[in-house]
N, C-alpha and C positions, 0 to 999 in steps of 0.2 A: 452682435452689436459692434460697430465699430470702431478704432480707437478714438478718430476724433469725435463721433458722439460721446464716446463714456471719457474723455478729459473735459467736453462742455458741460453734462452734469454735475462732473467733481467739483468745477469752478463756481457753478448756480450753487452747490451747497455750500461753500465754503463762502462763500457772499451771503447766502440766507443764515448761515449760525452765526456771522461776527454784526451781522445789520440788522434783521428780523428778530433774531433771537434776543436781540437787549431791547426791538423796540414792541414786540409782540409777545415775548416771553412762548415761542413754539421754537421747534428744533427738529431735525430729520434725522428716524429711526428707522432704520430698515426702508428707505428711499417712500416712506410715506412721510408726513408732516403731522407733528405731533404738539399737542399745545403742554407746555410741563406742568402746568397747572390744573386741569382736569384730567389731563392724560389722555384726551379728545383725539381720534384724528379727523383730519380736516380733509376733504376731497378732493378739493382743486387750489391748488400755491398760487392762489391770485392774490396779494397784498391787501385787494378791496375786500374777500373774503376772511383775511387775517384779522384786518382793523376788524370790522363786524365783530367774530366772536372776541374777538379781547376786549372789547367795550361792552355788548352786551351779556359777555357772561360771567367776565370779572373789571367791573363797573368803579370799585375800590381801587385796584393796584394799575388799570391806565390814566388815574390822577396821582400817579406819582413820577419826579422827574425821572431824568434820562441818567443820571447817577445813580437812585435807587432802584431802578428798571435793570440796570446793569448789575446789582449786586444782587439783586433781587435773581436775574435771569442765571447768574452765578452759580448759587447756591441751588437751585430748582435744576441744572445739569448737573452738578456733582449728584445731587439726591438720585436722578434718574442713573446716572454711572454705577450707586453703588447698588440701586436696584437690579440693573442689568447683567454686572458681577455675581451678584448671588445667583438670579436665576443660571445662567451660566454653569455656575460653579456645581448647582442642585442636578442639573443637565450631565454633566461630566462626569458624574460622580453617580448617576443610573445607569451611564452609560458603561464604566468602570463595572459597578455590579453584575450588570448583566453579560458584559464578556465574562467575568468567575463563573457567572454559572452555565456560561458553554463550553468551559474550560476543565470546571470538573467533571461535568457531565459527559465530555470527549472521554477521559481519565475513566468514569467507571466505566463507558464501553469498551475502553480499550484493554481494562483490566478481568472484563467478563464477570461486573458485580452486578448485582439485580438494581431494577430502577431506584428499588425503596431505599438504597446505599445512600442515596443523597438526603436524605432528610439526616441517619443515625453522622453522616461527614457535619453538614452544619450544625448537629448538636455540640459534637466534639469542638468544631470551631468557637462555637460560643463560651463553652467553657475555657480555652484557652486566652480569647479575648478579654474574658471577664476578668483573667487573673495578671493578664500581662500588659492590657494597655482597655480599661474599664470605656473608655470616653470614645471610643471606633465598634463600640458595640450595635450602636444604632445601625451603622453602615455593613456589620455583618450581619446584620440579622433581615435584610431587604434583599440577602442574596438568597434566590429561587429556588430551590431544588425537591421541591415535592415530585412525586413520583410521577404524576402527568408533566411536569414543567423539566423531568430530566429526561421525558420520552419525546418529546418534543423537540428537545435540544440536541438530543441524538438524531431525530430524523432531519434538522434540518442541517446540521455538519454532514453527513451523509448527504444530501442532496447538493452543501456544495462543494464536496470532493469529487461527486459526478460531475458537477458542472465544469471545476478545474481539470480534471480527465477529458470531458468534452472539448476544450480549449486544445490539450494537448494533443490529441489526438487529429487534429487540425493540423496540425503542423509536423506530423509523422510524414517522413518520406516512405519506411516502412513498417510494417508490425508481424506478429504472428501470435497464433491462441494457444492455450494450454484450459484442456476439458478435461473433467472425469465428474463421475458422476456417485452416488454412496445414499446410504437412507438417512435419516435420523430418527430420534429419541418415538416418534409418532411414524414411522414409517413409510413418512413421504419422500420420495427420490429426489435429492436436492442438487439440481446440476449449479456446479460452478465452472465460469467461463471467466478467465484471465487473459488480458492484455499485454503486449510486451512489443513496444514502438519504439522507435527511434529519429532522430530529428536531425535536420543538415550538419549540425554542429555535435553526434555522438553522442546525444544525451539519451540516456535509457531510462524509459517508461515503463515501468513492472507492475498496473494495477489492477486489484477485482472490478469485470466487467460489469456481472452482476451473479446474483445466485435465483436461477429460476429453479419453481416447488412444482414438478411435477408431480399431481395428483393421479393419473390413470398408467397407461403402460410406458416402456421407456424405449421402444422402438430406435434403428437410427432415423426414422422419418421423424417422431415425436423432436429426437434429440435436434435435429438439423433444425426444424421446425423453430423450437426453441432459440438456439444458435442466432437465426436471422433475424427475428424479431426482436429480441435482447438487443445485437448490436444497432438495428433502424434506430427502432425508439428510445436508448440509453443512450447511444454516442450521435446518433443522424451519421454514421458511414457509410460505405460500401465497400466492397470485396476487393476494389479496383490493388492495391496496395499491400495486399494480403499473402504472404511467404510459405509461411508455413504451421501447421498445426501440428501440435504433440498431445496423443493422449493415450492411457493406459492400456491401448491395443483388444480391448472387448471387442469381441463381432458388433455389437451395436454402433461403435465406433468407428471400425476399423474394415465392415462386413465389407468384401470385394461387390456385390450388387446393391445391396440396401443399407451399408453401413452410413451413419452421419457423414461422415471425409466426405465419401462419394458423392452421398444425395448434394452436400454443398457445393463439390465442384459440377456437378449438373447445374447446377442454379449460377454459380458463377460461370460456366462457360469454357471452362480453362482448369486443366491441372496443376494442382500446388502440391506442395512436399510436404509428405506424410512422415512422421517419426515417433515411435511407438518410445515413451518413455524408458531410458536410459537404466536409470533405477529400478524402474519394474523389470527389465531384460536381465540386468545384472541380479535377482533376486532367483527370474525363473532358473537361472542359469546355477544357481546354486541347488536344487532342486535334484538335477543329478547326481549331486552326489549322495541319494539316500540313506541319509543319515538320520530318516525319522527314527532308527530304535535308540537311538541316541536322544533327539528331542524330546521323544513322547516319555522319556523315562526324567528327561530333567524338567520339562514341564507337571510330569505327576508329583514332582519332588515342592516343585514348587508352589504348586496349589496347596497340597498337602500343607507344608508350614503356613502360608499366606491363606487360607482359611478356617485359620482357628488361633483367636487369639491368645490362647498362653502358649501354643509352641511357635507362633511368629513373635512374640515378645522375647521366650527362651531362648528364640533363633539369634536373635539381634542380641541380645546382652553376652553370646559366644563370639559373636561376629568382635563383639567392641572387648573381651575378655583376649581374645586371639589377634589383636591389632589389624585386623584385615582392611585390606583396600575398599573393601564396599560394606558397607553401614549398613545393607538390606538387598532383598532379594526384586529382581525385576520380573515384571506379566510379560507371558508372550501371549500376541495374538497373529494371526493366521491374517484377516482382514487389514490393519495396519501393516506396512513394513519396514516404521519408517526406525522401530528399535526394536525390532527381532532380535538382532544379531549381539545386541546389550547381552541377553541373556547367556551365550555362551562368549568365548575372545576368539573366532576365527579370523583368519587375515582377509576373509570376505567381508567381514564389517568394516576395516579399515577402510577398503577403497567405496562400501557405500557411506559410511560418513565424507568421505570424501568428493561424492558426489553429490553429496546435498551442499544446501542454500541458497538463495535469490541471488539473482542475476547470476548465476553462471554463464559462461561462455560454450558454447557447443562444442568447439575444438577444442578450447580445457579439459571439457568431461572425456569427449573422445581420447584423447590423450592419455588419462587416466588410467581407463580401460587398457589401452594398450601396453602401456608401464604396466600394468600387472599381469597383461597375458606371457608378458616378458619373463615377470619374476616365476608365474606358474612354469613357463619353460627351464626355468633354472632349478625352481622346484620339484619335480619330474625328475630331472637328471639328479641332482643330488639323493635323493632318495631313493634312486635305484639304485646308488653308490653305497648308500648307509646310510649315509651322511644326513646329520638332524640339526645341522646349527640356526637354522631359521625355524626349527620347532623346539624353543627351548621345554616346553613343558612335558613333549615328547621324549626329547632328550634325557628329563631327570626322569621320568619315570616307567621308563622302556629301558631293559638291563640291558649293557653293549653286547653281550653277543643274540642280543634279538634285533639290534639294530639294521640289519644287510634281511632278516626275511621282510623283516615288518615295514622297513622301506619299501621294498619292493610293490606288497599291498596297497604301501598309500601311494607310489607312485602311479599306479593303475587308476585309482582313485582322482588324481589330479589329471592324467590323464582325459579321462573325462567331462572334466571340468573346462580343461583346453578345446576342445570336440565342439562340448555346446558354447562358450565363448566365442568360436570360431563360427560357429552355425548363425548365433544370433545376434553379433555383434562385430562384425566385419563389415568397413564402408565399401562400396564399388569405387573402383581407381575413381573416376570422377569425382565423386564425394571425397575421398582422401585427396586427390591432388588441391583442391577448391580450398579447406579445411589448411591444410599446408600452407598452401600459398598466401591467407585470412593473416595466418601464426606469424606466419617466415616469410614475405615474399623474395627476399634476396635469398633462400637455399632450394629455392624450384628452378626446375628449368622450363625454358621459356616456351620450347616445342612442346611441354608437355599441358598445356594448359590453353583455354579455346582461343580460337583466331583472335578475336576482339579484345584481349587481355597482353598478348604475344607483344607488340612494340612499346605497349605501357610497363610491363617486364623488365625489358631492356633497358629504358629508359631509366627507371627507378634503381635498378641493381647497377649502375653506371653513376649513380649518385652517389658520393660522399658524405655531402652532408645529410640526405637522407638515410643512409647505412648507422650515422653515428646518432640522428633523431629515433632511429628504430631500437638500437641500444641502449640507448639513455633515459627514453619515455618508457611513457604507457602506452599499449597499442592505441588508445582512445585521442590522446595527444598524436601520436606518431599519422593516424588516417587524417586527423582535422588540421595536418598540417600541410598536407598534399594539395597539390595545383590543382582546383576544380575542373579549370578544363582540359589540361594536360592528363591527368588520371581519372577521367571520369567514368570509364568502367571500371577500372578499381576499386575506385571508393563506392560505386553503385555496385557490386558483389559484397562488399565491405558491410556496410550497410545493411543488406540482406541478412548475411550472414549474424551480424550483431544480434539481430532482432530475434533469432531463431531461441525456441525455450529446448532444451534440450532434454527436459524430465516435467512430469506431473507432479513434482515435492513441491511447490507451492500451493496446489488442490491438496497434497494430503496433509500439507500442516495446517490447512484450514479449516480441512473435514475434522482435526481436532481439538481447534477452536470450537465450530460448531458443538461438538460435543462437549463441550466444557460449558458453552451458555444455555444449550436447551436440552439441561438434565432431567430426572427427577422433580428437581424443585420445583424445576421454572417450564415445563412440559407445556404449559399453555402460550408460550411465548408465542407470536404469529408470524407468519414470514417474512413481513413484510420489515416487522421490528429487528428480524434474528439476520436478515439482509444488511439493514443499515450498520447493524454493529460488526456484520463481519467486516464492509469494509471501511469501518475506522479502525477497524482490529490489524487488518491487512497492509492498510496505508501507508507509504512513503511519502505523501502530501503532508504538509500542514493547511489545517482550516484556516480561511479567512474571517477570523473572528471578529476585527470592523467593521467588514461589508455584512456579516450575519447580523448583528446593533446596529449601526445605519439601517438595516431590512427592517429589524426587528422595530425599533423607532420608526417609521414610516410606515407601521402596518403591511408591508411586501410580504412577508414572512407566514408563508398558508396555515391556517388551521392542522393539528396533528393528525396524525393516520389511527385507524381506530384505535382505541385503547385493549390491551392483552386482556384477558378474562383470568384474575387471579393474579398471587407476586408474580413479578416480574423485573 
């Protein structure tokens, strides 16, 4: 509509409420004509039709003058105002409701409580209401949370964190995935496929694509299979934009003919960069040092106390008797690995805690790695010296003059560990100069790095004020402050590079979530339920909890997905 139409209706109202309204007692609501007196509306604003019904149908009050018509017309729009008010207000105040109950309902998925949590939450509410403000009781007790209405509530926050993923991922310059794949509680192979985009202006996207239930075998064709489908119909993409994949290096993944990787770059057309999880390399790598008569003797130790409760109760009341660091004894498992290393304190758990958590940078973790192949090499030499100062607990309880043989042994030992470090976790110059260059661009040189990057080099490392934005910032800051088109292969490797996941630790701290909502209890939970919650479990989004009320008031908001057989 245009503005000078909608200023000439404003004008026609504003004429018919100060003229019509004192001489017909009608008024415009909602751009219909309303008579305030039956609350009639009237069809067509013709004045002929006005008179009509205000004579024939209140016959009384158009034999009164144009002063009582007036006070009359008055009082018959305030009454209508304060009608309008209330309903309003009753409006607002469902609306209020029903966002709490998408709000706690987020909260128990996120928390990994079964649906039924919400009914025993609104009990709790109510008695708290009852004792601290009696007269709001009415209004907590209309909020929703039965076990169907808090399943519901979860599938549709899930559906639109997909949808806001959907958005963003529109606006990716580029992305790359992180897969791995693990069973659960019922045996079903539950691949999870993550996202991780990036957008002109450095903003990093890090979220679950989806979790497809593989029922039958798990092939890399099944997997790939899965892979394209998932991303079609969950986001509407293509491959076009797509960097790089990281995943736990199984043959099914990783198979040089049949692996997943493969089968997808057959279908895209084009080779993309494969990178076997960082964290997993770093774990096999630990592996050489066989030291199973060591585990297998402190894992018997530890099932032993921790399966029988009076000597894991005896255990813990020495622990707290003897002031120890640890309160209690940790599980190893073989299949996780993401707190093996809890269990003993070797300086290999350092740098794998160090390499977990979201969003990491690739050249960070890289990095890492390398700082410690370093320290190993300092390791190595001291120890074939005697020398234990970086093993303090060697130290105390290795007598000095066993120190210089027993060095020796472990120096052999770490030795080792250099070999396979070296084996499985060394970049090709390409990839380190690239990685470098990401970190530092001003401490590379410029010949060393491809044609197309060489005068943008110069350029940059000749800058001042970009030397002092590169020291001062964040790399994130420091790329999105660069000349688009002056550095535009820079920031397009930049960009790449951001996107890249460089470990499967956000598949494995999901696989135990998963394990945490579809235990024992809840073993009949359905995939399609134990999907939605992983990713609100997962989520770096916030829900659009308006636009889910607006849906939800306007009936948009589809019927829920079957119901779980059993709690849930």
């Amino acid at each position: 509509m245009s503005e000078k139409k909608k200023r000439k209706i404003e004008s026609e109202h504003r004429v018919f409420n100060t003229e019509w309204t004192n001489k017909y007692l009608c008024t415009v609501s909602k751009d219909k004509i309303l008579c305030l007196v039956c609350r009639e509306t009237l069809a067509v604003p013709k004045e002929y039709n006005l008179r009509r019904h205000f004579e024939t149908k209140h016959p009384n009050l158009a034999k009164l003058n144009p002063n009582e018509k007036i006070i009359t017309a008055a009082s018959l729009v305030k009454n209508l105002s304060g009608e309008q008010q209330i309903f309003k207000k009753v409006s607002t105040e469902n609306d209020t409701v029903t966002k709490v109950s998408f709000q706690i309902s987020k909260e128990i998925a996120a928390a990994g409580k079964c649906f039924t949590e919400g009914e025993f939450l609104k009990k709790c509410m109510l008695i708290a209401v009852s004792e601290l403000c009696p007269e709001k009781r009415g209004i907590f007790e209309n909020v929703s949370l039965s076990r169907m209405t808090v399943q519901r509530r979860i599938a549709d926050i899930s559906t639109n964190l997909s949808d806001q993923l959907k958005q963003r991922v529109s606006e990716f310059c580029f992305y790359s995935l992180a897969m791995d794949e693990s069973t659960d509680l019922k045996d079903t192979a539950q691949l999870l496929i993550f996202i991780r985009g990036i957008d002109k202006n450095f903003e990093i996207t890090e979220e679950l694509v989806g979790m497809c239930s593989m029922m039958g075998r798990t092939t890399g064709k099944d997997i790939s299979s899965e892979v394209i489908k998932c991303m079609n119909d969950k986001l509407g993409v293509d491959f076009t934009n797509l960097v790089a994949i990281c995943t736990d290096g199984a043959p099914a993944m990783c198979g040089k003919n049949v692996g997943a990787v493969t089968l997808l770059e057959e279908f895209i057309g084009r080779q993309i960069t494969k990178h076997h999880c960082i964290i997993h390399q770093q774990v096999l790598c630990s592996k050489v040092l066989k030291f199973e008569h060591v585990m297998s003797v402190v894992v018997s130790i530890v099932n032993l106390i921790r399966s029988r409760g009076l000597k894991h109760r005896t255990f813990r009341a020495f622990l707290e008797g003897e002031d120890a660091e640890c309160s209690d004894l940790i599980y190893d498992t073989e299949v996780r690995w993401l707190s093996r290393g809890r269990v003993l304190q070797p300086h290999l758990n350092d740098l794998n805690i160090q390499l977990q958590g979201k969003n990491q940078l690739i050249f960070q973790m890289c990095a890492a790695v390398k700082a410690f192949k370093m320290k190993l090499k300092l390791f190595r030499s001291q120890l074939s010296k005697g020398e234990m100062c970086h093993f303090p607990t060697c130290a105390q309880n290795i007598p000095q003059n066993k120190h210089a043989e027993l060095g020796e042994k472990y120096a052999k030992h770490v030795n080792l560990l250099i070999e396979e470090f070296d084996r499985r976790l060394t970049l090709s110059k390409d990839d380190d100069i690239q990685l470098k260059l990401i970190e530092d661009p001003f401490s590379v040189d410029p010949e060393e790095v491809t044609q197309d990057l060489q005068l943008e080099v110069i350029e940059l490392q000749c800058s001042a004020v970009y030397r002092n934005k590169h020291r001062e910032s964040s790399l994130w800051d420091f790329y999105k402050s660069l000349d688009d088109e002056k550095y535009k292969n820079l920031i397009e490797v930049a960009l790449k590079t951001f996107s890249i996941f460089g470990s499967t630790y956000i598949c494995e701290q999901t696989f135990s979530i998963m394990n945490m909502n579809k235990n024992k209890q809840r073993s009949s939970l359905t995939d399609d339920h134990l999907e939605d919650i992983m990713k609100i479990s997962t989520s770096n989004m916030t829900p659009e909890y308006d636009k889910l009320v607006a849906k939800k008031r306007s009936g948009e908001l589809q019927p829920g997905k079957p119901p779980s057989c059993g709690p849930s």
